[in-house]
C-alpha positions in Angstrom: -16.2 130.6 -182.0 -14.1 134.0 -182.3 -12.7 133.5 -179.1 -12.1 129.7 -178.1 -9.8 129.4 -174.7 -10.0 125.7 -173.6 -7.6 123.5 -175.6 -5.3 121.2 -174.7 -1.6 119.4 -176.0 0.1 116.6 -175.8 1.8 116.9 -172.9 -1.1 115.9 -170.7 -1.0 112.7 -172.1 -4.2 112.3 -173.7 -4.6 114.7 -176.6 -3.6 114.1 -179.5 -1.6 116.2 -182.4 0.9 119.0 -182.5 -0.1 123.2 -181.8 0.8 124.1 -185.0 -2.5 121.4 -186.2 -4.4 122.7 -183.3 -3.8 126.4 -184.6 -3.9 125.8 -188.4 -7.9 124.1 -187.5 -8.8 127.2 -185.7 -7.6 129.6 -188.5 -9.8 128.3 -190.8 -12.4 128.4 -188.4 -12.2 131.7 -188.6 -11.6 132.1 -184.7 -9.6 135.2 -183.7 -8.3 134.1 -180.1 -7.7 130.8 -179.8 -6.3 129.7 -176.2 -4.3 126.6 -175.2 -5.0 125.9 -171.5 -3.7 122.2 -171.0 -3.5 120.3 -167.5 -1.6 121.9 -165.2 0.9 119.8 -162.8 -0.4 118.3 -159.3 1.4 116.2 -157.2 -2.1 113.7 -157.6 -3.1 111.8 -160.9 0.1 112.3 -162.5 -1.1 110.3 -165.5 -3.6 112.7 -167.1 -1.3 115.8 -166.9 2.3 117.0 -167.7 4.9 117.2 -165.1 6.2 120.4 -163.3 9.2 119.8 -165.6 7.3 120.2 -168.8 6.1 123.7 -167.5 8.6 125.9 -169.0 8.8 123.6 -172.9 4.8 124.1 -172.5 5.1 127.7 -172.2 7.5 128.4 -175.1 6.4 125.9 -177.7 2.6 127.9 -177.4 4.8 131.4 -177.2 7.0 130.6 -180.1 3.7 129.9 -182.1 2.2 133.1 -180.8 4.9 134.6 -182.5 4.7 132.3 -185.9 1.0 133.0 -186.4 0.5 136.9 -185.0 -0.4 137.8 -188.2 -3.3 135.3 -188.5 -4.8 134.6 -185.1 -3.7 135.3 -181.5 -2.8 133.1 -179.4 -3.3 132.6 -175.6 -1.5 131.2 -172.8 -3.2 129.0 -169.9 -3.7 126.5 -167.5 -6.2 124.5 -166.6 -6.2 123.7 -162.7 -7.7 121.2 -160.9 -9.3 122.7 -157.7 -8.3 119.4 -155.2 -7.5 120.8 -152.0 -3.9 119.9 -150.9 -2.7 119.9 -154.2 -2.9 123.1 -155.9 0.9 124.2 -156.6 1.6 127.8 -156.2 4.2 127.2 -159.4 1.1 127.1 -161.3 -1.1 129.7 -159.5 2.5 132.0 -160.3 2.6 131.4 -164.0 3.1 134.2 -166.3 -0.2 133.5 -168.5 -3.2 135.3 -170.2 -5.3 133.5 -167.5 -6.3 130.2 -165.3 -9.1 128.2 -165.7 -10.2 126.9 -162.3 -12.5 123.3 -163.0 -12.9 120.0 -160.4 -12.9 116.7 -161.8 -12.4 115.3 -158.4 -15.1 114.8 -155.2 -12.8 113.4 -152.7 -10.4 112.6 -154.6 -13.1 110.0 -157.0 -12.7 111.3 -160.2 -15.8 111.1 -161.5 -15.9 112.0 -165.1 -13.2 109.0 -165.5 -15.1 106.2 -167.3 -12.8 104.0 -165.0 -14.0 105.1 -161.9 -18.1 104.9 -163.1 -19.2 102.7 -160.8 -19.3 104.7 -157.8 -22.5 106.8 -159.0 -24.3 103.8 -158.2 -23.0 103.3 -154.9 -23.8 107.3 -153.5 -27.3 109.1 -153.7 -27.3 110.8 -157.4 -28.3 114.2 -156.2 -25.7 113.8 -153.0 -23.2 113.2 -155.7 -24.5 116.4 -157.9 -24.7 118.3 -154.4 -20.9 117.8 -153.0 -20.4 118.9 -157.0 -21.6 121.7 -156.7 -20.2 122.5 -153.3 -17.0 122.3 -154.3 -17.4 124.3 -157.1 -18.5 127.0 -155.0 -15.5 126.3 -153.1 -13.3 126.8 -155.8 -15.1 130.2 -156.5 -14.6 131.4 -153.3 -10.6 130.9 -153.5 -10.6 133.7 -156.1 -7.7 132.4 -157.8 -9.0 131.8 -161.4 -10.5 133.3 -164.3 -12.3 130.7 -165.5 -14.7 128.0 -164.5 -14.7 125.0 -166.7 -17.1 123.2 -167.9 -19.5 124.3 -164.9 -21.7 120.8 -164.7 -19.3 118.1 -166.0 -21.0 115.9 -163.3 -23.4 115.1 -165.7 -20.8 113.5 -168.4 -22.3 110.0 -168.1 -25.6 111.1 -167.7 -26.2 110.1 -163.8 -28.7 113.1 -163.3 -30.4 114.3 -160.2 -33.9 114.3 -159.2 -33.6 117.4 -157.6 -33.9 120.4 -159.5 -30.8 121.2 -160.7 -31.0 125.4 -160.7 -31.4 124.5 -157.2 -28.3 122.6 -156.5 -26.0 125.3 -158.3 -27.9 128.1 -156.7 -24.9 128.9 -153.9 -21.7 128.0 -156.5 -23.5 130.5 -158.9 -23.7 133.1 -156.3 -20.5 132.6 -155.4 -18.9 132.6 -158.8 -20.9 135.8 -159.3 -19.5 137.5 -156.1 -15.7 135.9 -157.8 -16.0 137.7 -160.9 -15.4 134.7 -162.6 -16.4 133.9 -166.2 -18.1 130.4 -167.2 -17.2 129.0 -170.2 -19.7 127.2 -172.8 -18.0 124.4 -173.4 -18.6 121.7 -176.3 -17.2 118.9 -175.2 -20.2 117.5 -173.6 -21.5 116.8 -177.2 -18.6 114.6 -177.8 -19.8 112.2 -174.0 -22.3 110.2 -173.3 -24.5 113.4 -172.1 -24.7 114.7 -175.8 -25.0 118.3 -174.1 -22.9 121.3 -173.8 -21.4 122.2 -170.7 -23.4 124.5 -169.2 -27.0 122.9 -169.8 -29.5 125.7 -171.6 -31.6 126.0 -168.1 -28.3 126.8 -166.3 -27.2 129.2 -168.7 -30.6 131.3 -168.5 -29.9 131.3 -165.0 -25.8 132.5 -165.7 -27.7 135.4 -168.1 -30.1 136.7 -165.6 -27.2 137.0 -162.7 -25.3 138.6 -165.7 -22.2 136.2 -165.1 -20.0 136.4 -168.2 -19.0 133.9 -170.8 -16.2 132.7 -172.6 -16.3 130.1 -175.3 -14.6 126.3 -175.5 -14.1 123.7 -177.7 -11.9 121.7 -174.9 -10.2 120.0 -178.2 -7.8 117.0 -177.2 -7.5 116.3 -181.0 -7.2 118.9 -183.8 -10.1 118.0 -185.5 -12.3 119.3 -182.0 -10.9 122.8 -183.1 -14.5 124.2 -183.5 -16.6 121.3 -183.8 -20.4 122.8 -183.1 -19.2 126.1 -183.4 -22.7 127.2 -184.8 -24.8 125.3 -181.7 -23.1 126.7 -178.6 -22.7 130.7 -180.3 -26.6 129.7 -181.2 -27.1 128.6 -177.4 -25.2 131.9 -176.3 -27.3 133.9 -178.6 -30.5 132.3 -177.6 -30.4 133.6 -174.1 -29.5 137.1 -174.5 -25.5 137.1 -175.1 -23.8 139.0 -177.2 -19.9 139.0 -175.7 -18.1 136.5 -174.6 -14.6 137.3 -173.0 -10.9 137.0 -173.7 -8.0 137.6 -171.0 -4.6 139.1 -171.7 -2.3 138.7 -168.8 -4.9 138.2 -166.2 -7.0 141.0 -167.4 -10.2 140.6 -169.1 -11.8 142.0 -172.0 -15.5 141.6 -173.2 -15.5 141.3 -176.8 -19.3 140.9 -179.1 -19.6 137.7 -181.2 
């Protein structure tokens, strides 16, 4: 990837490694912008984030190693926010960073892509689930507060998937991410689940292409060793429908660059 802006840190307590390992991967890589966008704070699961006092220690350590490696790679500041209403801090919204990534891991507050909380899907109608999904994600496009959408169908992590057609389903939160000006990332962490698929799936992304939605590239790394793990299959997957540039974002301000 020559732009990869979904990585994560230690600080939201389950990745592992230090920034300078997460950098050092990406470098020989070859990636050019490489972006850490960890968990941002929410007053709701604490555990699987840092704190609103690790804010400001989260901002400088990636800063300070902006400055340390200018001259090999440039680095990028982020969040990643959870879009759960009621809990969206405007500390976070307020941040001075390159950009936000808006994703939902929650549907009412279940969060579903948390192998502890797998049994529901078997106690809700699949394409129900995959619906209120969806509907929140269109939500979340329609607040216009972020850059990003991540991972755009993580509801199919463990493989629960609808019998509806799923084009269908994401019809309206495509629309409205189009309308947003929001980028969707290709993200490769669905590889790594039970799904063994990147995040979007190929028949969503020819839809993305044709609405001419933009794309930004993410190896969602939690461990050093992610840093640009199927690099080749998702820039193939990109290629394979028609794109060319993927984007990057400098202060809230994007820039299309080619691949």
């Amino acid at each position: 990837m020559k732009a990869d802006l979904h990585n994560h840190t230690t600080l939201c307590n389950h990745a592992e490694g230090g920034i300078s390992q997460y950098i050092e991967q990406a470098i020989k890589c070859k990636t050019k912008y490489f972006g850490f966008s960890d968990h941002a704070p929410m007053d709701f699961d604490k555990k699987y984030r840092m704190s609103f006092s690790d804010m400001q220690d989260y901002e400088n350590s990636v800063l300070q190693n902006k400055e340390k490696y200018k001259d090999k790679i440039e680095i990028l500041l982020a969040y990643e926010v959870d879009y759960l209403k009621g809990h969206i801090d405007k500390r976070v919204l307020d941040a001075d960073v390159d950009y936000l990534i808006g994703s939902v891991h929650f549907i009412d507050e279940w969060g579903f892509d948390n192998p502890e909380f797998i049994g529901n899907y078997e106690k809700q109608n699949i394409d129900e689930i995959w619906q209120k999904y969806f509907d929140t994600i269109e939500e979340m496009a329609n607040c216009k507060l972020f850059d990003i959408v991540g991972h755009l169908d993580l509801i199919k992590v463990f493989k629960y998937m609808p019998k509806k057609d799923i084009t269908l389903i994401a019809k309206n939160a495509l629309k409205a991410i189009k309308k947003a000006d929001m980028v969707i990332e290709l993200n490769v962490a669905g590889y790594r689940k039970p799904v063994k698929e990147a995040y979007p799936s190929p028949s969503l992304l020819k839809e993305i292409f044709k609405m001419d939605i933009p794309i930004s590239f993410a190896s969602d790394a939690h461990k050093p060793e992610q840093v640009g793990l199927f690099n080749d299959e998702i820039v193939k997957m990109a290629k394979s429908v028609g794109y060319t540039k993927c984007a990057i974002f400098r202060k809230r301000k994007r820039e299309m660059i080619s691949f």
